[in-house]
PyMOL Python script that loads the backbone (N, CA, C, O; Angstrom):
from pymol import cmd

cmd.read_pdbstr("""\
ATOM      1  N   UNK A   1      -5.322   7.000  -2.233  1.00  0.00           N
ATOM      2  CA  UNK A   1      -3.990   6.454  -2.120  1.00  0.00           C
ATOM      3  C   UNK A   1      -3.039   7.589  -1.767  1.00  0.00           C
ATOM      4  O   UNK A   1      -3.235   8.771  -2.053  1.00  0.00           O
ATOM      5  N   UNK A   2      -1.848   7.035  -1.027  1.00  0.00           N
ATOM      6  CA  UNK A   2      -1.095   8.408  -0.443  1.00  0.00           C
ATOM      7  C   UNK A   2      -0.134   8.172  -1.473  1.00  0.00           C
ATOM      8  O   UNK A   2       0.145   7.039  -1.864  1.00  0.00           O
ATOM      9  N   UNK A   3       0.663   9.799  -2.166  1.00  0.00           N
ATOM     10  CA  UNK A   3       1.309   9.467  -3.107  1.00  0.00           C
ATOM     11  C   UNK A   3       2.628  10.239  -2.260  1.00  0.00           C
ATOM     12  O   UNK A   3       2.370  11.332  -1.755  1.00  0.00           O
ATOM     13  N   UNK A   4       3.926   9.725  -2.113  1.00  0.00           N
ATOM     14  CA  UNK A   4       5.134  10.213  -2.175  1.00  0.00           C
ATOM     15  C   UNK A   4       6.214  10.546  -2.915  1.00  0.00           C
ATOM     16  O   UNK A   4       6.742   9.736  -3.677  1.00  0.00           O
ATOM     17  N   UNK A   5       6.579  11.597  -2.779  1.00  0.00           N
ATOM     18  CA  UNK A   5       7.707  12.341  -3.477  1.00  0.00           C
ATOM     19  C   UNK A   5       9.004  12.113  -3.085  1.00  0.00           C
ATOM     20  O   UNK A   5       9.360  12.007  -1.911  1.00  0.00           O
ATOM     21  N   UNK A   6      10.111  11.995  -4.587  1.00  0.00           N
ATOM     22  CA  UNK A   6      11.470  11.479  -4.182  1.00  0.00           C
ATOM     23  C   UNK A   6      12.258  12.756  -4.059  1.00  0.00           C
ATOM     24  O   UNK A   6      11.650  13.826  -4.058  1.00  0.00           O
ATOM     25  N   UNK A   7      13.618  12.717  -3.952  1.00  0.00           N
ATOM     26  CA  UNK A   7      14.113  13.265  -4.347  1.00  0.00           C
ATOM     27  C   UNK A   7      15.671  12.972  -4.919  1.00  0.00           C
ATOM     28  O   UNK A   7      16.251  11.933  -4.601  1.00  0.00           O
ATOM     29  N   UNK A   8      16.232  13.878  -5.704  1.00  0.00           N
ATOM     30  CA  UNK A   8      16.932  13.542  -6.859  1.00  0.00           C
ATOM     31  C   UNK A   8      18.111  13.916  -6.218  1.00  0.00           C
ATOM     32  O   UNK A   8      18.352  15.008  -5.704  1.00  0.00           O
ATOM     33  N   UNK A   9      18.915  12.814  -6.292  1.00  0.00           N
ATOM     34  CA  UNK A   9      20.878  13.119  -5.479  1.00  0.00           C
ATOM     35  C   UNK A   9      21.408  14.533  -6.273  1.00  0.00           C
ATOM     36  O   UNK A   9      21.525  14.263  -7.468  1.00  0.00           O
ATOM     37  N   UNK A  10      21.712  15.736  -6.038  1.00  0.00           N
ATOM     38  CA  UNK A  10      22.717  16.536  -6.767  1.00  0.00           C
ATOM     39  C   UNK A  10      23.120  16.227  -7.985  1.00  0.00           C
ATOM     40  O   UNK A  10      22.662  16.865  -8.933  1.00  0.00           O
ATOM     41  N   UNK A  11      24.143  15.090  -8.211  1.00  0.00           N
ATOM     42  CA  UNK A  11      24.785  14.495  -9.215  1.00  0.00           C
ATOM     43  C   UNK A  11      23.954  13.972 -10.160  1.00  0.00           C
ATOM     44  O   UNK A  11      24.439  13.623 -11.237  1.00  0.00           O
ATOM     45  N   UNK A  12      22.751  13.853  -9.942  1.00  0.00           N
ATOM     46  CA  UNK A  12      21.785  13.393 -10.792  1.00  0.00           C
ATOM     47  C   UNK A  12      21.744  11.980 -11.433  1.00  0.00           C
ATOM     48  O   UNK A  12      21.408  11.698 -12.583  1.00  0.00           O
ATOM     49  N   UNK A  13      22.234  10.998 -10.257  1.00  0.00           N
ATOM     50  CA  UNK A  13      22.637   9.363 -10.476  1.00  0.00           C
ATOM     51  C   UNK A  13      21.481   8.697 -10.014  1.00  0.00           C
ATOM     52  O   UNK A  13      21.356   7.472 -10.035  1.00  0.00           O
ATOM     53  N   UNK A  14      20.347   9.760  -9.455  1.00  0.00           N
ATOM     54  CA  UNK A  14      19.087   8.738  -9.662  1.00  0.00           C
ATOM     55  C   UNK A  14      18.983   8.238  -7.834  1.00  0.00           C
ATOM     56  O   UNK A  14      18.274   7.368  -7.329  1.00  0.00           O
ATOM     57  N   UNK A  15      19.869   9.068  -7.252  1.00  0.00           N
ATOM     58  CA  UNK A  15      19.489   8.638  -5.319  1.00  0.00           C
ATOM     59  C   UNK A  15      18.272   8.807  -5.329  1.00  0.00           C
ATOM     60  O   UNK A  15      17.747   9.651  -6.056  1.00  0.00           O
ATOM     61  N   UNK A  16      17.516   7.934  -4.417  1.00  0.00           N
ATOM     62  CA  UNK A  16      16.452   8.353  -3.885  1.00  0.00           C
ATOM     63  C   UNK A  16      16.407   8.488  -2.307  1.00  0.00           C
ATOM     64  O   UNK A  16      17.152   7.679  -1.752  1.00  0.00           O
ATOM     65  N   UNK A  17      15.776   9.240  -1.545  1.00  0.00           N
ATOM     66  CA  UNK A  17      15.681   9.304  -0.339  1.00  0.00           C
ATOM     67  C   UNK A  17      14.854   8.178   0.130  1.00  0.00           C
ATOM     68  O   UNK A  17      13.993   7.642  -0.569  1.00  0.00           O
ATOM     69  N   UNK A  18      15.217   7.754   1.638  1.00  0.00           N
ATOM     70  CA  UNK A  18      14.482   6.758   2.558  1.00  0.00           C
ATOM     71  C   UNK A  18      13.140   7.549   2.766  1.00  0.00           C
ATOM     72  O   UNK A  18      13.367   8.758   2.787  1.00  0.00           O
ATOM     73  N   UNK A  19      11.451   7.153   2.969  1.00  0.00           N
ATOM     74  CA  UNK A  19      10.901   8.050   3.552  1.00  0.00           C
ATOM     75  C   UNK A  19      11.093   8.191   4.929  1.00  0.00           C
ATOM     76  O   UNK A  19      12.042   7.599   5.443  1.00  0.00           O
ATOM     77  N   UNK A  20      10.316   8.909   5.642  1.00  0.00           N
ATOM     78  CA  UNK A  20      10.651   9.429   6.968  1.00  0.00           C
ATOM     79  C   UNK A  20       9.514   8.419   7.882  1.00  0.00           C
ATOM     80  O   UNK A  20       8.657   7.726   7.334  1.00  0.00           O
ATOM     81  N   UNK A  21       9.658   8.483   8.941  1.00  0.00           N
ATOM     82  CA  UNK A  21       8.986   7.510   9.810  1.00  0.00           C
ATOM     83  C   UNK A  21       7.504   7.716   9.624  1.00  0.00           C
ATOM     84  O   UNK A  21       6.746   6.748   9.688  1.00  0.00           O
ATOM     85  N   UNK A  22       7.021   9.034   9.378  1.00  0.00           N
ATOM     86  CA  UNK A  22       5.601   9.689   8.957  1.00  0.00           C
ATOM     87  C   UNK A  22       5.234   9.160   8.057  1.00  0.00           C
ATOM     88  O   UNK A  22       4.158   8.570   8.161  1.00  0.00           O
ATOM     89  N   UNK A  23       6.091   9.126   6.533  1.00  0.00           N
ATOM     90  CA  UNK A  23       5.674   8.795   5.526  1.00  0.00           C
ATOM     91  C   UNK A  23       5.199   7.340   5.987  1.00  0.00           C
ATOM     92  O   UNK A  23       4.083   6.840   6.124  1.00  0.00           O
ATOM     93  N   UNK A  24       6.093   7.015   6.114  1.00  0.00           N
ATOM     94  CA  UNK A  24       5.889   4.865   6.043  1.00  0.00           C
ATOM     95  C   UNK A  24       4.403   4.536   6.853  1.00  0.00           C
ATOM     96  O   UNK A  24       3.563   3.692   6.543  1.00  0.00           O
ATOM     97  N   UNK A  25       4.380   5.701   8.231  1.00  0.00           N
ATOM     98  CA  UNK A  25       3.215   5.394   9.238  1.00  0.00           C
ATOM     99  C   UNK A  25       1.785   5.684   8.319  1.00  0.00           C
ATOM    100  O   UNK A  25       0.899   4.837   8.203  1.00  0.00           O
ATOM    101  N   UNK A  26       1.746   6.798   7.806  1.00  0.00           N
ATOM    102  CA  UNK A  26       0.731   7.015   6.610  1.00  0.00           C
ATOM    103  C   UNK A  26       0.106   5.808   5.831  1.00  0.00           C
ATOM    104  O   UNK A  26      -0.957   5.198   5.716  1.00  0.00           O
ATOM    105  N   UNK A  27       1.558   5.824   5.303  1.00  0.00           N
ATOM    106  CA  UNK A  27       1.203   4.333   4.342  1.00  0.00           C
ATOM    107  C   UNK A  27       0.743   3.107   4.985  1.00  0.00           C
ATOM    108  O   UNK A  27       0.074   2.198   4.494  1.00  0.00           O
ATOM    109  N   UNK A  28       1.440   3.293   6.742  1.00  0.00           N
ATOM    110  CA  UNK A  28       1.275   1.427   6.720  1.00  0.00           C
ATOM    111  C   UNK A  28      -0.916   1.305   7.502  1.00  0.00           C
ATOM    112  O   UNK A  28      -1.740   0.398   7.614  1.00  0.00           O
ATOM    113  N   UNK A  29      -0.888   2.775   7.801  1.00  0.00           N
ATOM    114  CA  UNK A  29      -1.834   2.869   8.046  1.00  0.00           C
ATOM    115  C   UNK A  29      -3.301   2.765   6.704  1.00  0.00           C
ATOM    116  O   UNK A  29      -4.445   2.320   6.799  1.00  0.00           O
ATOM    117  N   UNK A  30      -2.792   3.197   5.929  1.00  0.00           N
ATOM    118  CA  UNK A  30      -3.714   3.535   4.833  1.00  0.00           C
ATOM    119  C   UNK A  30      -3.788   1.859   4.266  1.00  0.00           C
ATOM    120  O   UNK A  30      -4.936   1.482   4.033  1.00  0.00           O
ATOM    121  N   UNK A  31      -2.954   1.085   4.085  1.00  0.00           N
ATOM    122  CA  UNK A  31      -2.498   0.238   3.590  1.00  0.00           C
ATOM    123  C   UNK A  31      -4.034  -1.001   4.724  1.00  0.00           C
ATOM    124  O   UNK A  31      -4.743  -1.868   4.213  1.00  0.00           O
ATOM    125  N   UNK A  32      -4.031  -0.542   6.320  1.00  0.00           N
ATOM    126  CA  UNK A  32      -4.803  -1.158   7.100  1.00  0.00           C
ATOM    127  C   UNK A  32      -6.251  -0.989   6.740  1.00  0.00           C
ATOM    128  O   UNK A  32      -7.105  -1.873   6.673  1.00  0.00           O
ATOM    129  N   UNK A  33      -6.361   0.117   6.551  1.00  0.00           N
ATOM    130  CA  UNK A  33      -7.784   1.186   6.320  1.00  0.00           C
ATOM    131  C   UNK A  33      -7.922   0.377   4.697  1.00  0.00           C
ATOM    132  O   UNK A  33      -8.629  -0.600   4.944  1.00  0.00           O
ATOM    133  N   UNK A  34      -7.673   0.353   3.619  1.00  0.00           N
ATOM    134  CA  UNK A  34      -7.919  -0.318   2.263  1.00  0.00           C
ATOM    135  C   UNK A  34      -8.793  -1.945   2.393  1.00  0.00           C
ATOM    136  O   UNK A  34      -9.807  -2.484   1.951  1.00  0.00           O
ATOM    137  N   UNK A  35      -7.189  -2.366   3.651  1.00  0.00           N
ATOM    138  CA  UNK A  35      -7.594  -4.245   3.393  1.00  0.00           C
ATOM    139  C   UNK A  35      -8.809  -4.537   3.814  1.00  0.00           C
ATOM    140  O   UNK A  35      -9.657  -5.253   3.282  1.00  0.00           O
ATOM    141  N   UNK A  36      -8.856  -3.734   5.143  1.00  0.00           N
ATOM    142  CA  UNK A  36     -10.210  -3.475   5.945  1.00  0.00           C
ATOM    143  C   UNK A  36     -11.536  -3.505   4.939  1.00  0.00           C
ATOM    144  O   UNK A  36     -12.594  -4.115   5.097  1.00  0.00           O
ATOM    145  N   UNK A  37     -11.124  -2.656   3.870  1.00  0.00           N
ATOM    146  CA  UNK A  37     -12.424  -2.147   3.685  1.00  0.00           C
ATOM    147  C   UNK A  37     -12.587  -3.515   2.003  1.00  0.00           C
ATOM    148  O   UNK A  37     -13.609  -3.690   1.341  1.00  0.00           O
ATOM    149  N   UNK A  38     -11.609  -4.013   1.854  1.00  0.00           N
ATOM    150  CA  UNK A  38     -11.228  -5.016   1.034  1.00  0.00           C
ATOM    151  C   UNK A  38     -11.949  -6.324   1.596  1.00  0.00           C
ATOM    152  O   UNK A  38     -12.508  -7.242   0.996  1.00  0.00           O
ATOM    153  N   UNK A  39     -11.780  -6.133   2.709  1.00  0.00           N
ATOM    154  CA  UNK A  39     -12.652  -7.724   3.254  1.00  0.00           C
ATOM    155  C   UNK A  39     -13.679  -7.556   2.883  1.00  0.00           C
ATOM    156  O   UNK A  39     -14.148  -8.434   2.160  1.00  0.00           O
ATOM    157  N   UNK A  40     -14.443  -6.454   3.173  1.00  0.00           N
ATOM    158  CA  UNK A  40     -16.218  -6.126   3.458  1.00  0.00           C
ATOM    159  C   UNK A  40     -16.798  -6.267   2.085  1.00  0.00           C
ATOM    160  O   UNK A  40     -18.029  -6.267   2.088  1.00  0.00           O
ATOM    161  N   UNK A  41     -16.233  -6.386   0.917  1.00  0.00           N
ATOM    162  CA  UNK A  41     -16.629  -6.273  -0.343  1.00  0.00           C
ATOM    163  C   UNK A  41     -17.498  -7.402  -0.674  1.00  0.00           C
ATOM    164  O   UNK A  41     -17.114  -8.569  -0.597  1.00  0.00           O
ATOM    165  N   UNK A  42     -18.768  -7.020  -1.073  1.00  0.00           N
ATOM    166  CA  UNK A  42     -19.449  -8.416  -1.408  1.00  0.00           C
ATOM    167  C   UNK A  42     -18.675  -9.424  -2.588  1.00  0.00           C
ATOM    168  O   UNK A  42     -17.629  -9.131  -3.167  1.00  0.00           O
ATOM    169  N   UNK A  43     -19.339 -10.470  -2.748  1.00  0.00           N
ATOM    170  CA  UNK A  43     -18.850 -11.161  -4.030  1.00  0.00           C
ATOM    171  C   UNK A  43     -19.139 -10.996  -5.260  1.00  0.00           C
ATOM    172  O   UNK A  43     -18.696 -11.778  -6.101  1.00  0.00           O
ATOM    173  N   UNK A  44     -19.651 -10.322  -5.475  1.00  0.00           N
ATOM    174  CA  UNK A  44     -19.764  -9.638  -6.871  1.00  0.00           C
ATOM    175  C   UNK A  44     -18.655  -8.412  -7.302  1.00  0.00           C
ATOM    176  O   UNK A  44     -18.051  -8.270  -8.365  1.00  0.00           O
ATOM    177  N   UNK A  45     -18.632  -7.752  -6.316  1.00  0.00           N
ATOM    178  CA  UNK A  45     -17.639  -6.864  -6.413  1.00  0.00           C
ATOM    179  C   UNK A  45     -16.325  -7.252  -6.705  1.00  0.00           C
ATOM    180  O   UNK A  45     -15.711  -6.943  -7.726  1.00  0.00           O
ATOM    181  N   UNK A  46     -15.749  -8.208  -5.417  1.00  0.00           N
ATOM    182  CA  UNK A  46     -14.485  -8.476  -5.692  1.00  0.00           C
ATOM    183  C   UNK A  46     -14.628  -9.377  -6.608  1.00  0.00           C
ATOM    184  O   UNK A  46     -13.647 -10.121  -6.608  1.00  0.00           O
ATOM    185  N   UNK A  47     -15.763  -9.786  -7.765  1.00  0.00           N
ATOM    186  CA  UNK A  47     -15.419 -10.482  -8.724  1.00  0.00           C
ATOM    187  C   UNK A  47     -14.780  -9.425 -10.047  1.00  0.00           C
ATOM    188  O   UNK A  47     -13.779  -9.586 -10.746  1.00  0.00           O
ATOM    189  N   UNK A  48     -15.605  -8.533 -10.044  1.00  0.00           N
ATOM    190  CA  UNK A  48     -14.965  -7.507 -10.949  1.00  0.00           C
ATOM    191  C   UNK A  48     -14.049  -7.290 -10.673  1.00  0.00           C
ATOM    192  O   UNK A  48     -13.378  -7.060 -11.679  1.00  0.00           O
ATOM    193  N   UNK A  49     -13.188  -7.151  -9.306  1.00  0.00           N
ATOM    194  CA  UNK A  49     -11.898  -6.629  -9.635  1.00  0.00           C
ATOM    195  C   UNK A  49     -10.917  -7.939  -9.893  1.00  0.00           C
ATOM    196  O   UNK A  49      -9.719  -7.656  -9.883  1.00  0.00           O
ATOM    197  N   UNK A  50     -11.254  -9.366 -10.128  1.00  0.00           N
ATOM    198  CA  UNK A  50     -10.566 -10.157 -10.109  1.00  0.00           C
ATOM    199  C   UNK A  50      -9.991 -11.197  -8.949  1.00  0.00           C
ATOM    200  O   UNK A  50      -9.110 -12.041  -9.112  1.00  0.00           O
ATOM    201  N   UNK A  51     -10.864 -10.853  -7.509  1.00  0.00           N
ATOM    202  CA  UNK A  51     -10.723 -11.601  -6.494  1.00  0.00           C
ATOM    203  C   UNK A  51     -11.443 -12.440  -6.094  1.00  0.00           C
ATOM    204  O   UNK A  51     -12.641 -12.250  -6.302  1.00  0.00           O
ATOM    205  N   UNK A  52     -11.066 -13.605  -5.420  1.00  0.00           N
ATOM    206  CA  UNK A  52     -11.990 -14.164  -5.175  1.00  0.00           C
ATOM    207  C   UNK A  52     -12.022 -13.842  -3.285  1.00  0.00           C
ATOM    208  O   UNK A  52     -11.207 -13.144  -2.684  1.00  0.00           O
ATOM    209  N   UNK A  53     -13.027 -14.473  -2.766  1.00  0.00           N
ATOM    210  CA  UNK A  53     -13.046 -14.314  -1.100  1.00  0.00           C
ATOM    211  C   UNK A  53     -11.852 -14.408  -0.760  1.00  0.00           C
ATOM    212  O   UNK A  53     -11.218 -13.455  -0.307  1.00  0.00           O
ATOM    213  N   UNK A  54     -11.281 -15.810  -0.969  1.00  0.00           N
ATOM    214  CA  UNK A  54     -10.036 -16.295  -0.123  1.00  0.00           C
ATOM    215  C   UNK A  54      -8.626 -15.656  -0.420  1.00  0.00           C
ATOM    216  O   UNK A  54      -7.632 -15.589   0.303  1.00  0.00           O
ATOM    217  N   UNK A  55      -8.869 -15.150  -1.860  1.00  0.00           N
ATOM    218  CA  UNK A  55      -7.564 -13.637  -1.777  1.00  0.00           C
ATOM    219  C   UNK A  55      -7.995 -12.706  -1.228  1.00  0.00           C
ATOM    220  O   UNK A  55      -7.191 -11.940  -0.695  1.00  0.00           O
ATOM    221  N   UNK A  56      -9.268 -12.459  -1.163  1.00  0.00           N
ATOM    222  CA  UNK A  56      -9.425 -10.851  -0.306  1.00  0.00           C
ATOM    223  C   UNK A  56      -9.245 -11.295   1.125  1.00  0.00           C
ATOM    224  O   UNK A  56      -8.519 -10.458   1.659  1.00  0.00           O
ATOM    225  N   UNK A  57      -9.570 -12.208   1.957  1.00  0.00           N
ATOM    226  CA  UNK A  57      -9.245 -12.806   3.066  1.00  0.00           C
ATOM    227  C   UNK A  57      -7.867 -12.414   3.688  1.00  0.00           C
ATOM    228  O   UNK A  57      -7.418 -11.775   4.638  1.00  0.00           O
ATOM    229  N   UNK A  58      -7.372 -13.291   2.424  1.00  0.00           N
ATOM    230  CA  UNK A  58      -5.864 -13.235   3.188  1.00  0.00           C
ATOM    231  C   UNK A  58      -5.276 -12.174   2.558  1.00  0.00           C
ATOM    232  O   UNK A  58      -4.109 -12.559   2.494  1.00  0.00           O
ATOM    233  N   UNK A  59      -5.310 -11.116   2.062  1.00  0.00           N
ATOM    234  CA  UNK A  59      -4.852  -9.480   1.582  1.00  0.00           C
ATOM    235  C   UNK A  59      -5.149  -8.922   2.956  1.00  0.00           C
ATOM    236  O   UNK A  59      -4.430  -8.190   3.636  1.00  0.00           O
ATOM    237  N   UNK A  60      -6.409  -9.434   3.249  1.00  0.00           N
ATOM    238  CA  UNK A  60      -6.500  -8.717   4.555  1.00  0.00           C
ATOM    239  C   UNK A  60      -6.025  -8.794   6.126  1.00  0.00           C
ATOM    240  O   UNK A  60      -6.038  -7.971   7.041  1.00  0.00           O
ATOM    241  N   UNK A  61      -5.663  -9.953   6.032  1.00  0.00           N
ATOM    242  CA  UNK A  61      -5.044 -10.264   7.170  1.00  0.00           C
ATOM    243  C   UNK A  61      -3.131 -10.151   7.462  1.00  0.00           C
ATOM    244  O   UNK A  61      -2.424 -10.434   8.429  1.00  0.00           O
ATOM    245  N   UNK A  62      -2.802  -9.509   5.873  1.00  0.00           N
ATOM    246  CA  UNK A  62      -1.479  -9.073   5.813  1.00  0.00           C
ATOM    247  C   UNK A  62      -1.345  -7.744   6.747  1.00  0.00           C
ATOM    248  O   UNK A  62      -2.203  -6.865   6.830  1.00  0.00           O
ATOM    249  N   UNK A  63      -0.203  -7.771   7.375  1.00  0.00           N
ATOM    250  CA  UNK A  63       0.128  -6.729   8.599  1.00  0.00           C
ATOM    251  C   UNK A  63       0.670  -5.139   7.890  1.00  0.00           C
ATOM    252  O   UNK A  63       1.302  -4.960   6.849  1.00  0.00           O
ATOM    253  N   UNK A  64       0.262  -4.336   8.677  1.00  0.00           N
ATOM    254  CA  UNK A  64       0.015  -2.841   7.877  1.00  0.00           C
ATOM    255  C   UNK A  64       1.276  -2.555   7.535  1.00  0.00           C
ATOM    256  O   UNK A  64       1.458  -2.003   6.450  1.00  0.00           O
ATOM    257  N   UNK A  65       2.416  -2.876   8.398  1.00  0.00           N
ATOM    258  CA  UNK A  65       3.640  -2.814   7.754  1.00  0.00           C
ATOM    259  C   UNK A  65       4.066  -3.474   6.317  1.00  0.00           C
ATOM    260  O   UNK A  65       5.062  -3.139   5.676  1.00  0.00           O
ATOM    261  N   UNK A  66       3.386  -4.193   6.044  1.00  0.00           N
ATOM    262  CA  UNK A  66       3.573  -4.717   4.841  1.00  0.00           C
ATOM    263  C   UNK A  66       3.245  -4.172   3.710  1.00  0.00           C
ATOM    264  O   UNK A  66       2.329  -4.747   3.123  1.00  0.00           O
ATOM    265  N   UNK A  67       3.804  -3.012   3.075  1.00  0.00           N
ATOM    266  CA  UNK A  67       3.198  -2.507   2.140  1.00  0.00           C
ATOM    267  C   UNK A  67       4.143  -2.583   0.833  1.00  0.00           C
ATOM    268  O   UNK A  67       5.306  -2.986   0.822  1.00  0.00           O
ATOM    269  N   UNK A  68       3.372  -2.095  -0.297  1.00  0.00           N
ATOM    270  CA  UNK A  68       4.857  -2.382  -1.186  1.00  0.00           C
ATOM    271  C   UNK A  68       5.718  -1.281  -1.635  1.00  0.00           C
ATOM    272  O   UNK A  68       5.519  -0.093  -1.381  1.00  0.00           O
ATOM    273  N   UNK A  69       6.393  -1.615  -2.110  1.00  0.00           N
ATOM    274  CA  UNK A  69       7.648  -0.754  -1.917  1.00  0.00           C
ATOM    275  C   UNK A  69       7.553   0.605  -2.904  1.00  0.00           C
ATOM    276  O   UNK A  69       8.229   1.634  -2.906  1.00  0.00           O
ATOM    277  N   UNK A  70       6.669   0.265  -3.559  1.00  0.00           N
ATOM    278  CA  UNK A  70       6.436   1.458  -4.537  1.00  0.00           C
ATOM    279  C   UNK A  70       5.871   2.815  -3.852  1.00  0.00           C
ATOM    280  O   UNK A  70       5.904   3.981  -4.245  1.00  0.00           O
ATOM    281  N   UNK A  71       5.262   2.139  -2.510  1.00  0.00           N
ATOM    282  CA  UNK A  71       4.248   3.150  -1.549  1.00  0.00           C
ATOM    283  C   UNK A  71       5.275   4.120  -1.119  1.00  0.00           C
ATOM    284  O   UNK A  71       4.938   5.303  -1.133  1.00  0.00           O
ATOM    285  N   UNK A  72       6.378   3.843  -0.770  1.00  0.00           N
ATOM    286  CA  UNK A  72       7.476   4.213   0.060  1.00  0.00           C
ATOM    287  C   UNK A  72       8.550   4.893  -0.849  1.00  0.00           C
ATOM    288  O   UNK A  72       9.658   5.163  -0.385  1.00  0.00           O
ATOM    289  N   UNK A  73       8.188   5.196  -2.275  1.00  0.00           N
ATOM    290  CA  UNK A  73       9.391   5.970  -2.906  1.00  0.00           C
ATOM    291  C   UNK A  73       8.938   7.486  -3.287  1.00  0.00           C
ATOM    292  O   UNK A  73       9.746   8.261  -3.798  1.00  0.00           O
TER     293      UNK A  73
END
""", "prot")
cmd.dss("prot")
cmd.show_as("cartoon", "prot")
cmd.util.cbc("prot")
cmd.orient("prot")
């Protein structure tokens, strides 16, 4: 998982910075590379983690830009 770093406004009110076009491309890429590899999972597997086919299906067919927002702080 790609982890990003914030940074803290001067005043110390808790700003956070936008990431940069790199950061987000990282993520929206990594985010492609995961679902990808999220489909291929047999059914046993994604039973342990709590999925069934038709959520790993459609996790995977969500667009790389779509990532969540936590990726991006």
């Amino acid at each position: 998982m790609t982890t990003f770093t914030t940074n803290v406004h001067p005043t110390g009110r808790g700003h956070v910075a936008r990431p940069s076009f790199w950061q987000w491309l990282i993520a929206a890429f990594a985010a492609r590379r995961q679902r990808a590899r999220l489909s291929q999972l047999p059914p046993h597997l994604l039973k342990d983690i709590g999925l069934s086919q038709e959520e790993a299906d459609r996790e995977a067919k969500r667009g790389m830009w779509d990532v969540p927002e936590h990726w991006l702080q």
